[in-house]
LOTI-644865 format. One record per atom (N, C-alpha, C, O): residue number from 1; residue in three letters; chain; atom name; x, y, z. Coordinates in steps of 0.05 Angstrom, whole numbers. Example, Ala and Ser with C-alpha at 12.3 -4.5 7.8 and 13.67 -1.06 7.14 Angstrom:
residues 2
+------+------+-------+------+--------+--------+--------+
| resi | resn | chain | name |     px |     py |     pz |
+------+------+-------+------+--------+--------+--------+
|    1 |  Ala |     A |    N |    264 |   -114 |    156 |
|    1 |  Ala |     A |   CA |    246 |    -90 |    156 |
|    1 |  Ala |     A |    C |    264 |    -66 |    156 |
|    1 |  Ala |     A |    O |    285 |    -66 |    169 |
|    2 |  Ser |     A |    N |    257 |    -45 |    142 |
|    2 |  Ser |     A |   CA |    273 |    -21 |    143 |
|    2 |  Ser |     A |    C |    258 |      1 |    157 |
|    2 |  Ser |     A |    O |    268 |     23 |    161 |
+------+------+-------+------+--------+--------+--------+
//
This chain:
residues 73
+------+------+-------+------+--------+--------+--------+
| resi | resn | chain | name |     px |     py |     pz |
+------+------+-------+------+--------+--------+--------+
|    1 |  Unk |     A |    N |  -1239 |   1492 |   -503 |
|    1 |  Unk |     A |   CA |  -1236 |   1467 |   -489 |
|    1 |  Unk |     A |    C |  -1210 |   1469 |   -473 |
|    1 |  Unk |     A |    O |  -1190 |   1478 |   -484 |
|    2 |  Unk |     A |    N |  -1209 |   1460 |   -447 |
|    2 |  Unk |     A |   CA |  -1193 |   1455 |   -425 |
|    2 |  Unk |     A |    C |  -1189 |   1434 |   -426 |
|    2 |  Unk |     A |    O |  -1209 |   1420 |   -424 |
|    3 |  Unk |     A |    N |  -1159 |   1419 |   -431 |
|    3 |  Unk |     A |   CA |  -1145 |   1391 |   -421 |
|    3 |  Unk |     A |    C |  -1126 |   1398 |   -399 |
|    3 |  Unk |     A |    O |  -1112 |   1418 |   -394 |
|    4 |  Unk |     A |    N |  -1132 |   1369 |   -387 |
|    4 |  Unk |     A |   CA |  -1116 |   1387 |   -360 |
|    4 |  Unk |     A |    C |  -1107 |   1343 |   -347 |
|    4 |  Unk |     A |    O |  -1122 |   1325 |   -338 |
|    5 |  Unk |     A |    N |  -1072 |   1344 |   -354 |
|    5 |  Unk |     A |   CA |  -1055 |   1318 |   -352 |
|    5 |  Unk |     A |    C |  -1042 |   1322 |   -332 |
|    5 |  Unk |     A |    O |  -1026 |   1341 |   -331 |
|    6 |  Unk |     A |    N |  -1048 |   1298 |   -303 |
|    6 |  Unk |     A |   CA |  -1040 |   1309 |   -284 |
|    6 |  Unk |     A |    C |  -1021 |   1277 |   -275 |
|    6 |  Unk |     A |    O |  -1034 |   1256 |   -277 |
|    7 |  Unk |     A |    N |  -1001 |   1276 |   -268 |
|    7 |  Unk |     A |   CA |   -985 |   1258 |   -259 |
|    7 |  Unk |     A |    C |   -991 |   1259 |   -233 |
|    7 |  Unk |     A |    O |   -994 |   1281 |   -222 |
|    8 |  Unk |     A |    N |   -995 |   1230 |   -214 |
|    8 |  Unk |     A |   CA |  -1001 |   1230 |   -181 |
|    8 |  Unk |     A |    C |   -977 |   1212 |   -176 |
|    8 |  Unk |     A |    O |   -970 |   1191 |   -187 |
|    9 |  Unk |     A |    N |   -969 |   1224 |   -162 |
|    9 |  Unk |     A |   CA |   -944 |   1196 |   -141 |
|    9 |  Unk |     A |    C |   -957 |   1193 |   -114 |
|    9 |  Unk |     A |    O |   -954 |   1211 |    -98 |
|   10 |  Unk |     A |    N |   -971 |   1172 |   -107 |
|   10 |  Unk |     A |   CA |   -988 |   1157 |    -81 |
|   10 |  Unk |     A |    C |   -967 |   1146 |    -63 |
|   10 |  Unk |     A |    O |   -952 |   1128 |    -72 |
|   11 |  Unk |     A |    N |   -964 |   1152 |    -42 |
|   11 |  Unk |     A |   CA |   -947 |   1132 |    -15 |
|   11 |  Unk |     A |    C |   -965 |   1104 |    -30 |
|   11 |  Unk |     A |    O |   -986 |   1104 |    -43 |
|   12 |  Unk |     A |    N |   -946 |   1083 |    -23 |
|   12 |  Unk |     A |   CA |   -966 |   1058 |    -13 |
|   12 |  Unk |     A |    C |   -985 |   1062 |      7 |
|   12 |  Unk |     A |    O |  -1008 |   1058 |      1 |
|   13 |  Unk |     A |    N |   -982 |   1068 |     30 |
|   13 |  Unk |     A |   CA |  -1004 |   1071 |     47 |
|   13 |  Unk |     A |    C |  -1025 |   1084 |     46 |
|   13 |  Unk |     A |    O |  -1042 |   1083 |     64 |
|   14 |  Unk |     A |    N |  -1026 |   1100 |     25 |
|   14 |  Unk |     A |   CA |  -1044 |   1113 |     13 |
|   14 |  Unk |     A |    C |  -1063 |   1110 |    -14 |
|   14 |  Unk |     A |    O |  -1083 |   1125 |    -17 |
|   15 |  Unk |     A |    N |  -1058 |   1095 |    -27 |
|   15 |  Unk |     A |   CA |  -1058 |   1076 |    -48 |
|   15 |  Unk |     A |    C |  -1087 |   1075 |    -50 |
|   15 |  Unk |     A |    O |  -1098 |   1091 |    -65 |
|   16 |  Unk |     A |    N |  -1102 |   1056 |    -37 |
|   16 |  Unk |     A |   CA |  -1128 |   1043 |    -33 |
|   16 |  Unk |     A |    C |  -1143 |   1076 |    -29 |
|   16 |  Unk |     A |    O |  -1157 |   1082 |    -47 |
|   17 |  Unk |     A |    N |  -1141 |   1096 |     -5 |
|   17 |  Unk |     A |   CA |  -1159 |   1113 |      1 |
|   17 |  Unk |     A |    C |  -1157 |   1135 |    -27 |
|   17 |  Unk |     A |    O |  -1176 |   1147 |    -37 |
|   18 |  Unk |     A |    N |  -1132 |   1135 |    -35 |
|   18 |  Unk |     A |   CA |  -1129 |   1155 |    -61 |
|   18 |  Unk |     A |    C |  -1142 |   1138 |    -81 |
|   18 |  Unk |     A |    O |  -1157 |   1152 |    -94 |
|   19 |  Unk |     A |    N |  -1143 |   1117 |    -87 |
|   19 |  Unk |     A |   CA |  -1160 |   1100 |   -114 |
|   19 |  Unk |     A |    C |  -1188 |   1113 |   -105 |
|   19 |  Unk |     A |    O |  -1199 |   1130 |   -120 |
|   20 |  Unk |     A |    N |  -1198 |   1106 |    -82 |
|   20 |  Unk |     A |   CA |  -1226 |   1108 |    -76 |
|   20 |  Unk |     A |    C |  -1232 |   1135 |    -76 |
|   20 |  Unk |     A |    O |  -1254 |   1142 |    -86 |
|   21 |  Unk |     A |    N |  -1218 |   1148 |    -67 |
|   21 |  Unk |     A |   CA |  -1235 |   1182 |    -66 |
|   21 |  Unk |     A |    C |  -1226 |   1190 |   -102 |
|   21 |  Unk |     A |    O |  -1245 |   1198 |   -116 |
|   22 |  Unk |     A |    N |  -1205 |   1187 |   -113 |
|   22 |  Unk |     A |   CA |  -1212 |   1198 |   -141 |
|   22 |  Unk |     A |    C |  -1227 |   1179 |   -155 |
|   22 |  Unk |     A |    O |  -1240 |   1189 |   -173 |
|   23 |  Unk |     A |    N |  -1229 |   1160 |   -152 |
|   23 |  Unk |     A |   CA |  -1255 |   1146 |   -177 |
|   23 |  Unk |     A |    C |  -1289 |   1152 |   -165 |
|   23 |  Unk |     A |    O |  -1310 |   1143 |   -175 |
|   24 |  Unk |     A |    N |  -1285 |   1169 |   -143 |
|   24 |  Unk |     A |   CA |  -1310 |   1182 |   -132 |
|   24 |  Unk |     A |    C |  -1310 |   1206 |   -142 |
|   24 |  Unk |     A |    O |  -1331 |   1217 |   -149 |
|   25 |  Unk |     A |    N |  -1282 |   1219 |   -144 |
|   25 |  Unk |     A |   CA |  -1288 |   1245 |   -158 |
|   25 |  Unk |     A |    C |  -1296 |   1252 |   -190 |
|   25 |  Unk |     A |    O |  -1310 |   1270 |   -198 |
|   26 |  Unk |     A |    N |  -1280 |   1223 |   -207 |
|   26 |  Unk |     A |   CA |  -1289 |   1219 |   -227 |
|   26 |  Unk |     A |    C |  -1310 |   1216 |   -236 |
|   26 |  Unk |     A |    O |  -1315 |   1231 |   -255 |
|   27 |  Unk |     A |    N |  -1336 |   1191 |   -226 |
|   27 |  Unk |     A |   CA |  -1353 |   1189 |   -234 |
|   27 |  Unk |     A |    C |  -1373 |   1215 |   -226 |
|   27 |  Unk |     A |    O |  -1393 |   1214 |   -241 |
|   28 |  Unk |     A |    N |  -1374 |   1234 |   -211 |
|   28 |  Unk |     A |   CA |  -1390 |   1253 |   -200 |
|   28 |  Unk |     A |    C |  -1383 |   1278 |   -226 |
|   28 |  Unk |     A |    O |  -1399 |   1291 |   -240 |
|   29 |  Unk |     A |    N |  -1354 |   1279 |   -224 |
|   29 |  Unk |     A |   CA |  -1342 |   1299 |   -245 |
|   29 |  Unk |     A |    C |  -1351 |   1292 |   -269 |
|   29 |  Unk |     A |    O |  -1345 |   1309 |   -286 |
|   30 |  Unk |     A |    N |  -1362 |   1273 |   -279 |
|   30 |  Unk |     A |   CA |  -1380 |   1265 |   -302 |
|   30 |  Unk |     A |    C |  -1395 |   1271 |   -304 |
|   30 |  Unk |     A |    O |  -1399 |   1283 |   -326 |
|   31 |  Unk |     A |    N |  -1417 |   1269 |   -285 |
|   31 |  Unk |     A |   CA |  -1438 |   1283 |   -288 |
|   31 |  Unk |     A |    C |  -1444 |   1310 |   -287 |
|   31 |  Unk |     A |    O |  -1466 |   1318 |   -282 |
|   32 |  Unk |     A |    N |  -1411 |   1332 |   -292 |
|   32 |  Unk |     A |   CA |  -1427 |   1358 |   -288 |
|   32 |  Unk |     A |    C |  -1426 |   1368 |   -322 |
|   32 |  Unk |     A |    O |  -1412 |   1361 |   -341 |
|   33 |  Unk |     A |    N |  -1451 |   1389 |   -320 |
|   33 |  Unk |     A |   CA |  -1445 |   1399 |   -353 |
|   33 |  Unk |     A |    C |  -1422 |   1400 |   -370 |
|   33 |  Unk |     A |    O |  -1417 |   1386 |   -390 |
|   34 |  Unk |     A |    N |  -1406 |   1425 |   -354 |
|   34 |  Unk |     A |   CA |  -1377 |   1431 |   -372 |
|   34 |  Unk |     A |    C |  -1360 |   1411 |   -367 |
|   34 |  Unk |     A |    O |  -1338 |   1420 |   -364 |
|   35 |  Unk |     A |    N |  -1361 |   1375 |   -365 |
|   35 |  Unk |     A |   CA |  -1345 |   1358 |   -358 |
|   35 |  Unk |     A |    C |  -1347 |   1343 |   -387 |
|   35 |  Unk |     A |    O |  -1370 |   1335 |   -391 |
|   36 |  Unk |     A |    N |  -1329 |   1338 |   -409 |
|   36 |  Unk |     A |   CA |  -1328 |   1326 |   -423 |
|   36 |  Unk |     A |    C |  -1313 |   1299 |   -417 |
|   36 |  Unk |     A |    O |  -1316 |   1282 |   -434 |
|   37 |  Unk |     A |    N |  -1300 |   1296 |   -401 |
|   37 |  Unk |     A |   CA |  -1282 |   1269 |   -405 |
|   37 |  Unk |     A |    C |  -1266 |   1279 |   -381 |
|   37 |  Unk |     A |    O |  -1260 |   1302 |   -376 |
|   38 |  Unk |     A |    N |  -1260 |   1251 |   -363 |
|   38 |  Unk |     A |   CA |  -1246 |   1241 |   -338 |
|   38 |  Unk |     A |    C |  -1248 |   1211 |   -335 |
|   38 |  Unk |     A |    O |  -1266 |   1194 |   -334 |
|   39 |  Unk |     A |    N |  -1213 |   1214 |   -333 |
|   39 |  Unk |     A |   CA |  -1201 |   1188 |   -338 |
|   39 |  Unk |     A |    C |  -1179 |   1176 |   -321 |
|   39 |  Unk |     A |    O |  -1157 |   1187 |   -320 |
|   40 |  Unk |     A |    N |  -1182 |   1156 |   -310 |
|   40 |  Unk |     A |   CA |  -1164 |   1161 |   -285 |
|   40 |  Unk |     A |    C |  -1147 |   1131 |   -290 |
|   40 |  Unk |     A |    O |  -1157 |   1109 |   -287 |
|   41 |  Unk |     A |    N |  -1118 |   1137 |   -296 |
|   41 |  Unk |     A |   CA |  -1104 |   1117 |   -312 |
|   41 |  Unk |     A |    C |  -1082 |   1102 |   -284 |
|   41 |  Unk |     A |    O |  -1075 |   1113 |   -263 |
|   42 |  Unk |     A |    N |  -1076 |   1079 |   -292 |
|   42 |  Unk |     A |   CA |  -1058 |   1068 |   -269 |
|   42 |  Unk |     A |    C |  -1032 |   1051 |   -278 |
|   42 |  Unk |     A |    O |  -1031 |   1028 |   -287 |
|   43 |  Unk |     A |    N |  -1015 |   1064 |   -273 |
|   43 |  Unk |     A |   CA |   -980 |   1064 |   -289 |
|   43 |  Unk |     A |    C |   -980 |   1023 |   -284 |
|   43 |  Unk |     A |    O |   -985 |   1011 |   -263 |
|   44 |  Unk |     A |    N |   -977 |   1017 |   -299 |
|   44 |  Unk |     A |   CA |   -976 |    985 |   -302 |
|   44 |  Unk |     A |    C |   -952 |    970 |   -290 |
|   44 |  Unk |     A |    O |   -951 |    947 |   -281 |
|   45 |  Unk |     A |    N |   -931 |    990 |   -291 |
|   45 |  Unk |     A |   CA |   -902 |    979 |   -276 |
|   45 |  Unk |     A |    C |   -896 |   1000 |   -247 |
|   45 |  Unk |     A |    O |   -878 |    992 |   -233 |
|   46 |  Unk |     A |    N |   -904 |   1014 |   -242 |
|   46 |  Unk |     A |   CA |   -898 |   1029 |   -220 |
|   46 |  Unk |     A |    C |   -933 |   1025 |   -201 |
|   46 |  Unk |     A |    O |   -950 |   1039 |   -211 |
|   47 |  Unk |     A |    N |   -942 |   1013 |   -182 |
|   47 |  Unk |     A |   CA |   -963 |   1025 |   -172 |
|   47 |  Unk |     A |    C |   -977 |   1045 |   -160 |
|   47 |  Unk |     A |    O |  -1001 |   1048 |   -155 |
|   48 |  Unk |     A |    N |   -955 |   1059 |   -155 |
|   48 |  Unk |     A |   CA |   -964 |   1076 |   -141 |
|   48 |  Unk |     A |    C |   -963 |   1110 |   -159 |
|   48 |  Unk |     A |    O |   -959 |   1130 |   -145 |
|   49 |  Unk |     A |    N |   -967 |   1112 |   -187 |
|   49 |  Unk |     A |   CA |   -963 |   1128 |   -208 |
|   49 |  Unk |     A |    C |   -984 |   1126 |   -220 |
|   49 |  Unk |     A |    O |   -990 |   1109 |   -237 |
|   50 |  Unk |     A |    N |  -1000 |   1145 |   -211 |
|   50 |  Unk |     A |   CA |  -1026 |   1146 |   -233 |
|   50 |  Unk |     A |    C |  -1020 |   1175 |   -253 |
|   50 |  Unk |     A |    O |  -1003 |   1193 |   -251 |
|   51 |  Unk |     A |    N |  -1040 |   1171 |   -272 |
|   51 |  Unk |     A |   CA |  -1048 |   1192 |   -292 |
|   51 |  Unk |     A |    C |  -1077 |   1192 |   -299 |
|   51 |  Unk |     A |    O |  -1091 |   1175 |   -308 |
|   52 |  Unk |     A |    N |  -1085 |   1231 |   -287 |
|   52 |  Unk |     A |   CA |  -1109 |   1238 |   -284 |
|   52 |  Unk |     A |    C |  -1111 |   1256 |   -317 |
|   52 |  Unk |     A |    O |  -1096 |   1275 |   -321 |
|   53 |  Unk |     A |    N |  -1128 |   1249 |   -336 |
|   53 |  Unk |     A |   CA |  -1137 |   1263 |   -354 |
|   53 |  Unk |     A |    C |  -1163 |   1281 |   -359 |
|   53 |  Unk |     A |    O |  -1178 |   1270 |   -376 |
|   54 |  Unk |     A |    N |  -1169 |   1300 |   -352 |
|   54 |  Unk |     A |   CA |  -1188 |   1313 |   -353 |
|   54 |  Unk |     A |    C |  -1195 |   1331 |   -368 |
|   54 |  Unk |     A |    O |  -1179 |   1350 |   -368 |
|   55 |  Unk |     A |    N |  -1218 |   1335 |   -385 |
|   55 |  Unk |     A |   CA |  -1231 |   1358 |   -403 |
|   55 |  Unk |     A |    C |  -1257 |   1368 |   -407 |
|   55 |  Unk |     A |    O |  -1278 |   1356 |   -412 |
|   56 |  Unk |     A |    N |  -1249 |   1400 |   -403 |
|   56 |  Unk |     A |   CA |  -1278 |   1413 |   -393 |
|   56 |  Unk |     A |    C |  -1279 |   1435 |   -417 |
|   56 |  Unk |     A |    O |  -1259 |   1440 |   -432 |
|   57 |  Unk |     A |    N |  -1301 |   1446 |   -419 |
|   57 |  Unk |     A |   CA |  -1318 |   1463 |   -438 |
|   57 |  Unk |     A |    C |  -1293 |   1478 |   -450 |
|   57 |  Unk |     A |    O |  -1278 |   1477 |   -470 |
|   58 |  Unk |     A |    N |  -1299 |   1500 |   -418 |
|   58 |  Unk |     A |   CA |  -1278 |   1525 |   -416 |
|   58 |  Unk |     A |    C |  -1276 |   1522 |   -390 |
|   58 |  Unk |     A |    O |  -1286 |   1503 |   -378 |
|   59 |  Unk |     A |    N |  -1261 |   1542 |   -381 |
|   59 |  Unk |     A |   CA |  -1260 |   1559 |   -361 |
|   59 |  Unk |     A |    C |  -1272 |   1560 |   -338 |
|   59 |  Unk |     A |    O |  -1266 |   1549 |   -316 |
|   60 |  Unk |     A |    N |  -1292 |   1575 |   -344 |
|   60 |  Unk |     A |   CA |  -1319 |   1566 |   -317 |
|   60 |  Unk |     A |    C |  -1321 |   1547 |   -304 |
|   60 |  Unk |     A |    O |  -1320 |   1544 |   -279 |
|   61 |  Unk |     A |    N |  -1326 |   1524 |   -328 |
|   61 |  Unk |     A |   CA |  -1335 |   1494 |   -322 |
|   61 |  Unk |     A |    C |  -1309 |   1481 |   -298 |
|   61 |  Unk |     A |    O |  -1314 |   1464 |   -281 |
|   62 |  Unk |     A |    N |  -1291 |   1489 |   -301 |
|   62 |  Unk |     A |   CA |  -1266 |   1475 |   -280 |
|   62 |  Unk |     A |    C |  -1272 |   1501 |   -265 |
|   62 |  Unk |     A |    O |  -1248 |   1506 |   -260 |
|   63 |  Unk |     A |    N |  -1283 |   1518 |   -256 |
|   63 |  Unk |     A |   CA |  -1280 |   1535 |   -227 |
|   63 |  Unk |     A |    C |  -1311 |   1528 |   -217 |
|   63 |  Unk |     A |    O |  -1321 |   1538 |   -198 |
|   64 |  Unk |     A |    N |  -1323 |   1510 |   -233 |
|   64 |  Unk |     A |   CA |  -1351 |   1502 |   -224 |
|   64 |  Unk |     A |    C |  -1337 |   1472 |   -209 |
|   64 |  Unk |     A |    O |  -1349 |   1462 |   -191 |
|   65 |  Unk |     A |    N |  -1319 |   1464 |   -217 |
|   65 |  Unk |     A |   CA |  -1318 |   1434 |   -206 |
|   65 |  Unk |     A |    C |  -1302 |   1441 |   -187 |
|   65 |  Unk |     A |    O |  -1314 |   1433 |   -167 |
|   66 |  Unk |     A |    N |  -1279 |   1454 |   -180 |
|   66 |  Unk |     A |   CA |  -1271 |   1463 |   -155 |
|   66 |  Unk |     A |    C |  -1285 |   1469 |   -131 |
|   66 |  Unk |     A |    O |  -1280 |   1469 |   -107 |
|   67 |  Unk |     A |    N |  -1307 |   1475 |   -145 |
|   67 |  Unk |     A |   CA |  -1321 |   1491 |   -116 |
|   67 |  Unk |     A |    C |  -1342 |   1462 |   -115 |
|   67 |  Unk |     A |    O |  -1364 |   1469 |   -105 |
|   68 |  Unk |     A |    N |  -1343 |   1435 |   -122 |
|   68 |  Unk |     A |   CA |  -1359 |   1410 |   -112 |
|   68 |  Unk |     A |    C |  -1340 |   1400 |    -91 |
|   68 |  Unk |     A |    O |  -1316 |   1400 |    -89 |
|   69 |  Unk |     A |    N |  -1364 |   1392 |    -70 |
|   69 |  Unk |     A |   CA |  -1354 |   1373 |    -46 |
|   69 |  Unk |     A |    C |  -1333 |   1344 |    -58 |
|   69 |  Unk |     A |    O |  -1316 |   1333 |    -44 |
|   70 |  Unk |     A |    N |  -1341 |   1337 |    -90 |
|   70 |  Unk |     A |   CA |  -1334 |   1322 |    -93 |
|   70 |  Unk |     A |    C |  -1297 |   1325 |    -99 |
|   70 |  Unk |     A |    O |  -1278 |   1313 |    -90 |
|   71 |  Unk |     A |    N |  -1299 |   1340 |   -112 |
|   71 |  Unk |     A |   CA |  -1275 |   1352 |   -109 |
|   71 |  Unk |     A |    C |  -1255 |   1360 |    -94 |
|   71 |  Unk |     A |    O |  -1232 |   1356 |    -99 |
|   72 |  Unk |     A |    N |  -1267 |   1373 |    -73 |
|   72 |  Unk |     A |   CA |  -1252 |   1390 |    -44 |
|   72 |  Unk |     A |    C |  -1244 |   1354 |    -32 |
|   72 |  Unk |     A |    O |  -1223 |   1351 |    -20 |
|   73 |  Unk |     A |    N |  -1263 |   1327 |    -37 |
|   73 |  Unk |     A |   CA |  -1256 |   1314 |    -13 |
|   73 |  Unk |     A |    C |  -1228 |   1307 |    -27 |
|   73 |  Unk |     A |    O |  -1210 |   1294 |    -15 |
+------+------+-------+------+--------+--------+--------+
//
């Protein structure tokens, strides 16, 4: 099993298009086999500080999600 804790620092002006393209990446990254859990957290006192949690099979399974459109966007 792959955990993989990723800290985002967002401009404000970027804020709204970064919410929307990762909770697109999220729900799609759900649906792939080696995708156990994606979780996309939002810092309560800072807005613009998210935390991405993600866990896959192995190995493979995250060089299978790299290579989705959903991903690349």
């Amino acid at each position: 099993m792959l955990i993989y804790c990723v800290t985002v620092y967002v401009k404000s002006e970027y804020r709204e298009a970064f919410i929307e393209a990762t909770l697109e990446n999220a729900r799609n990254t759900r649906k792939e086999p080696g995708n156990l859990r994606f979780d996309v957290l939002e810092c309560t006192d800072d807005p613009g500080k998210f935390f991405l949690y993600e866990v896959y099979r192995e190995g493979k399974d995250v060089d299978a999600h790299k290579e989705t459109n959903h991903y690349k966007k």
